[in-house]
C-alpha positions as CSV (number, residue, x, y, z in Angstrom):
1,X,1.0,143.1,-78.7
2,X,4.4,141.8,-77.3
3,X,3.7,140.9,-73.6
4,X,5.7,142.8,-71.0
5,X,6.7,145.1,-73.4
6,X,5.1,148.1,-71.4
7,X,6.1,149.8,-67.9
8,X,4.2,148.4,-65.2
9,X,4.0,151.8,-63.1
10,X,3.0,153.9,-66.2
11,X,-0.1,156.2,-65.2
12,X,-1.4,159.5,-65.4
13,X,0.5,162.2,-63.6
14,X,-0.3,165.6,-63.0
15,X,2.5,168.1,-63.8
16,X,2.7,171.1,-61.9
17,X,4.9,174.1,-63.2
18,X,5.5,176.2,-60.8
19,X,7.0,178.9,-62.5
20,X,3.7,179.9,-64.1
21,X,1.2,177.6,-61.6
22,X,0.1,175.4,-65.3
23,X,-0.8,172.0,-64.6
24,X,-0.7,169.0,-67.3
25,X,-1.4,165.8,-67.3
26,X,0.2,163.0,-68.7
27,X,1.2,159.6,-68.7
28,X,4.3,159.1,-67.3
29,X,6.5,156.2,-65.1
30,X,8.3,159.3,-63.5
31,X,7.9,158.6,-59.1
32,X,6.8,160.9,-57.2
33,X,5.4,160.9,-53.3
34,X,3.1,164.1,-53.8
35,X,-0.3,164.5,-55.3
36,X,-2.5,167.0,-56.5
37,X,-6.1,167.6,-57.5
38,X,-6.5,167.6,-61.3
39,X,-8.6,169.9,-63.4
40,X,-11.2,167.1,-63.1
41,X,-11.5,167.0,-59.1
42,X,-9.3,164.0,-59.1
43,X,-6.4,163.0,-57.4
44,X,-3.5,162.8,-59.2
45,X,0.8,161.7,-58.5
46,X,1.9,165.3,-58.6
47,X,5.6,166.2,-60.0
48,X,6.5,169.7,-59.7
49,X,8.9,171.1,-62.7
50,X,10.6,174.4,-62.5
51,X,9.6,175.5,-66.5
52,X,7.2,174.1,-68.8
53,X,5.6,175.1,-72.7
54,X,3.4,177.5,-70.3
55,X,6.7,179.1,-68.7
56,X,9.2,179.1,-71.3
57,X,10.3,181.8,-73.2
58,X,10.2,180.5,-76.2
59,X,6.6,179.2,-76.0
60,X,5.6,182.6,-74.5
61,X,7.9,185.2,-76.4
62,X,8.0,187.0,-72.7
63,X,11.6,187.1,-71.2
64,X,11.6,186.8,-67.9
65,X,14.9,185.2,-65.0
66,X,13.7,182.1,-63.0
67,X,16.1,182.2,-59.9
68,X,14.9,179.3,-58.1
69,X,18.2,178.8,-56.1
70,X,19.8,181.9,-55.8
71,X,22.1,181.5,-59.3
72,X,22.0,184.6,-60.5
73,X,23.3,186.4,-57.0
74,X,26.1,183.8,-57.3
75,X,26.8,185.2,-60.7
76,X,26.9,188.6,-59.8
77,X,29.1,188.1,-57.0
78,X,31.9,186.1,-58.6
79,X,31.5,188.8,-61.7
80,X,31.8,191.7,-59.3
81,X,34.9,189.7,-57.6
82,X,36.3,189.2,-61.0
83,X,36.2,193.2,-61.7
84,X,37.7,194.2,-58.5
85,X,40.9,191.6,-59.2
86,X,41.8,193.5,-62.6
Protein backbone atom coordinates (compact mmCIF):
# COMPACT_ATOMS: atom_id res chain seq x y z
CA UNK A 1 0.00 0.00 0.00
CA UNK A 2 0.83 3.68 -0.97
CA UNK A 3 2.25 5.30 2.24
CA UNK A 4 0.25 8.29 3.58
CA UNK A 5 -2.41 7.53 1.45
CA UNK A 6 -4.81 7.13 4.55
CA UNK A 7 -6.39 9.84 7.03
CA UNK A 8 -4.37 10.02 10.06
CA UNK A 9 -7.44 10.79 12.50
CA UNK A 10 -9.68 7.99 10.94
CA UNK A 11 -11.36 5.91 13.88
CA UNK A 12 -14.31 4.42 15.03
CA UNK A 13 -17.14 6.79 15.94
CA UNK A 14 -20.29 6.25 17.43
CA UNK A 15 -23.25 7.76 15.64
CA UNK A 16 -26.11 8.84 17.57
CA UNK A 17 -29.53 9.58 15.88
CA UNK A 18 -31.44 11.33 17.82
CA UNK A 19 -34.55 11.29 16.07
CA UNK A 20 -35.05 7.61 16.86
CA UNK A 21 -32.16 7.25 19.82
CA UNK A 22 -30.22 4.33 17.09
CA UNK A 23 -26.64 4.39 17.58
CA UNK A 24 -23.94 3.10 14.82
CA UNK A 25 -20.70 2.75 14.61
CA UNK A 26 -18.37 3.54 12.06
CA UNK A 27 -15.20 4.58 10.90
CA UNK A 28 -15.13 7.97 10.17
CA UNK A 29 -12.45 11.25 10.26
CA UNK A 30 -15.65 13.43 11.10
CA UNK A 31 -14.45 15.66 14.77
CA UNK A 32 -16.32 15.67 17.32
CA UNK A 33 -15.67 16.86 21.20
CA UNK A 34 -18.51 14.41 22.71
CA UNK A 35 -18.46 10.71 23.47
CA UNK A 36 -20.61 8.11 24.13
CA UNK A 37 -20.70 4.53 25.43
CA UNK A 38 -21.02 2.00 22.67
CA UNK A 39 -23.11 -1.11 22.59
CA UNK A 40 -19.89 -2.84 23.73
CA UNK A 41 -19.38 -0.77 27.09
CA UNK A 42 -16.81 1.31 25.37
CA UNK A 43 -16.11 4.76 24.95
CA UNK A 44 -16.57 6.11 21.78
CA UNK A 45 -16.16 10.04 19.80
CA UNK A 46 -19.95 10.59 19.71
CA UNK A 47 -21.62 12.72 16.67
CA UNK A 48 -25.13 13.32 16.98
CA UNK A 49 -27.22 13.38 13.47
CA UNK A 50 -30.76 14.58 13.27
CA UNK A 51 -31.96 11.43 10.80
CA UNK A 52 -30.46 8.18 10.02
CA UNK A 53 -31.58 4.58 7.92
CA UNK A 54 -33.27 3.97 11.55
CA UNK A 55 -35.27 7.43 11.34
CA UNK A 56 -35.89 7.93 7.76
CA UNK A 57 -39.01 7.54 6.09
CA UNK A 58 -37.90 5.82 3.54
CA UNK A 59 -36.09 3.11 5.45
CA UNK A 60 -39.09 2.91 7.90
CA UNK A 61 -42.17 3.45 5.49
CA UNK A 62 -43.63 5.60 8.73
CA UNK A 63 -44.14 9.32 7.96
CA UNK A 64 -43.61 11.29 10.58
CA UNK A 65 -42.31 15.70 10.78
CA UNK A 66 -38.82 16.18 12.56
CA UNK A 67 -39.07 19.90 13.66
CA UNK A 68 -35.82 20.20 15.30
CA UNK A 69 -35.65 24.06 14.98
CA UNK A 70 -38.99 25.30 14.91
CA UNK A 71 -39.28 25.17 10.66
CA UNK A 72 -42.43 24.16 10.34
CA UNK A 73 -44.10 27.08 12.80
CA UNK A 74 -42.07 29.40 10.46
CA UNK A 75 -43.85 27.94 7.55
CA UNK A 76 -47.17 28.21 8.86
CA UNK A 77 -46.75 31.69 9.77
CA UNK A 78 -45.45 33.14 6.58
CA UNK A 79 -48.29 30.83 4.75
CA UNK A 80 -50.90 32.21 7.09
CA UNK A 81 -49.39 35.82 6.34
CA UNK A 82 -49.42 35.06 2.74
CA UNK A 83 -53.44 34.23 2.91
CA UNK A 84 -54.34 37.27 4.78
CA UNK A 85 -52.38 39.64 1.99
CA UNK A 86 -54.75 38.29 -0.92
Amino acid sequence: MKKDLHPAEYRTVLFEDSTSGKSFLIGSTIKTTKTGKGPDGKDYPLYQVEISSASHPFYTGQSKTIDTAGRVDKFKKRAAAAKKQR
